[in-house]
N, C-alpha and C positions, 0 to 999 in steps of 0.2 A: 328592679323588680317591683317594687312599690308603684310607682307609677304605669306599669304594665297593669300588674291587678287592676288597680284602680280604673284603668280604662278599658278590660276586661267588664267589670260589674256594671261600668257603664253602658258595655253594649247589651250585657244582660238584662238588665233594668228598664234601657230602650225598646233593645229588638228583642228580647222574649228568646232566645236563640240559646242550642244547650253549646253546652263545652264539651268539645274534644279532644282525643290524646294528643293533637298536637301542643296542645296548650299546657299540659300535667307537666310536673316538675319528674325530676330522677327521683327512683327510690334512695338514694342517697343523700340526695341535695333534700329532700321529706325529712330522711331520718335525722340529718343531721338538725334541722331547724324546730325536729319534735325532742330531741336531747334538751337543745337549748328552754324550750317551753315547760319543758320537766321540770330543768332546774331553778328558772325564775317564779316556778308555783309552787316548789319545795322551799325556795328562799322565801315567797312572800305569805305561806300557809305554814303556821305551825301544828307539824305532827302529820304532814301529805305523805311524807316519806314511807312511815309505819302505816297509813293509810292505805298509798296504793298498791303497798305491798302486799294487803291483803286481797287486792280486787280481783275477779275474775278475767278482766278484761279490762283497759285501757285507750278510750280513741280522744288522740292530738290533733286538734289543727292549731300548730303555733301560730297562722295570723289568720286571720278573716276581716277580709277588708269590704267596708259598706259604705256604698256611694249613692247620693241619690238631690236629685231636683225636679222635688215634684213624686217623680217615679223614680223608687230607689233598686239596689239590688246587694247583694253582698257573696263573695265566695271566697273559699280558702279550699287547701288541701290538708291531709293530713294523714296519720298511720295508726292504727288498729293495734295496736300491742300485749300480745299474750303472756305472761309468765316472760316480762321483759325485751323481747324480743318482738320484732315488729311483722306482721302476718301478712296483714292486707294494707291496699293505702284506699283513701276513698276523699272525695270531694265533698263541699255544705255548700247550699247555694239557697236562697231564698231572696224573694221579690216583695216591695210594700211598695203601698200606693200613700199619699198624703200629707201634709205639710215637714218637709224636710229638703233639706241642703249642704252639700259638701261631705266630708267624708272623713272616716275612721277606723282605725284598726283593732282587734282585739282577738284574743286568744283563747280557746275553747277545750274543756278539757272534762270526756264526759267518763264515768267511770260505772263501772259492770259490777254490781256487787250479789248478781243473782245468773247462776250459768246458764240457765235457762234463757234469762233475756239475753244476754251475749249469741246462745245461741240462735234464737227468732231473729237479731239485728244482722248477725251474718247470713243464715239465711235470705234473707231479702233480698228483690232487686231492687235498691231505691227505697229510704226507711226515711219515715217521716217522723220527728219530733210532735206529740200531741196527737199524733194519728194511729200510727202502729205505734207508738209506743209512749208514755208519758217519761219527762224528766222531772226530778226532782232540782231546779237549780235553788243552790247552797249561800245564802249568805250570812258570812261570818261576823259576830260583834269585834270588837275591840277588843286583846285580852283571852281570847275564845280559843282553846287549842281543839283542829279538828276530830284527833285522836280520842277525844273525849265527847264528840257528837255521837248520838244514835242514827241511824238511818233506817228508814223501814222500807223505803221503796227501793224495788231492782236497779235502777238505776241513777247516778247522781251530777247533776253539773255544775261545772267550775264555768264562769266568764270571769280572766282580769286582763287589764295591760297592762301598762310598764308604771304603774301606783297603785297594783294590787286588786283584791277581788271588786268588780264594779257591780254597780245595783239599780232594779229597776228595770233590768233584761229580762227578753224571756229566748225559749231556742224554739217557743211555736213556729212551724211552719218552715224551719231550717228542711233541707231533706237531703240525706247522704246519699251517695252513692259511689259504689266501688268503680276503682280508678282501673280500666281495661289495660294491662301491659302486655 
């Protein structure tokens, strides 16, 4: 799978070319891979659990893979999850130009804490991070339990992989869109 993506973003990257359903995972083979992303962000964030339990809304993409030489790209899938249960699926894909090489994975976890925005984001055809809509991305001190953060904006984002929340990211310029079944 790894090496699919990766030469997926590649061709994205190069030839500027969208994705289509041939290329979507199963809503299964999704849900299954957003379980796992749950749980590695409930292990690696204390107090996510009681978090997102309060959120209006929930969108996973457990990998997002970003490849680039020269001209990069990055995409992943993922699922929309309302009141626990997964609603819609929908794709990230985003393009950079500029000194970079080689490639990387990481996991995306944005969270709806205003239904209003939930709703404007499902509405949409194709929702842009920093465009239609701003993220708040989150990063934690050392020691820091989420459950005790305030948050004031509608929306909030998590980036970590497999050593926890990463820094320095931004999700400008990512843009979702729902995955046609």
């Amino acid at each position: 799978m790894r090496k699919s993506a990766i030469a997926l973003v590649m061709v994205l990257a190069v030839g500027g070319c969208g994705v289509g359903q041939a290329e979507a995972a199963t809503a299964a083979e999704i849900d299954t891979r957003v379980d796992a992303a749950l749980a590695r962000f409930s292990d690696k964030v204390s107090g996510a659990e009681a978090f997102l339990g309060r959120a209006e809304g929930v969108l996973v993409f457990p990998e997002v893979i970003k490849a680039g030489f020269g001209v990069g790209g990055e995409y992943g899938e993922g699922a929309l999850r309302v009141g626990g249960a997964s609603v819609e699926y929908y794709s990230s894909a985003a393009a950079s130009i500029g000194l970079q090489f080689g490639a990387q994975a990481k996991s995306v976890v944005l969270v709806f804490l205003d239904g209003a925005a939930l709703e404007r984001f499902r509405a949409s055809d194709g929702w842009e991070a920093g465009v239609d809509g701003s993220v708040a991305l989150v990063e934690l001190g050392v020691g820091k339990e989420l459950e005790a953060t305030k948050f004031s904006e509608p929306i909030v984002g998590f980036v970590f992989g497999n050593k926890g929340l990463m820094y320095n990211l931004t999700l400008e310029g990512s843009k979702y869109t729902k995955i046609k079944r």
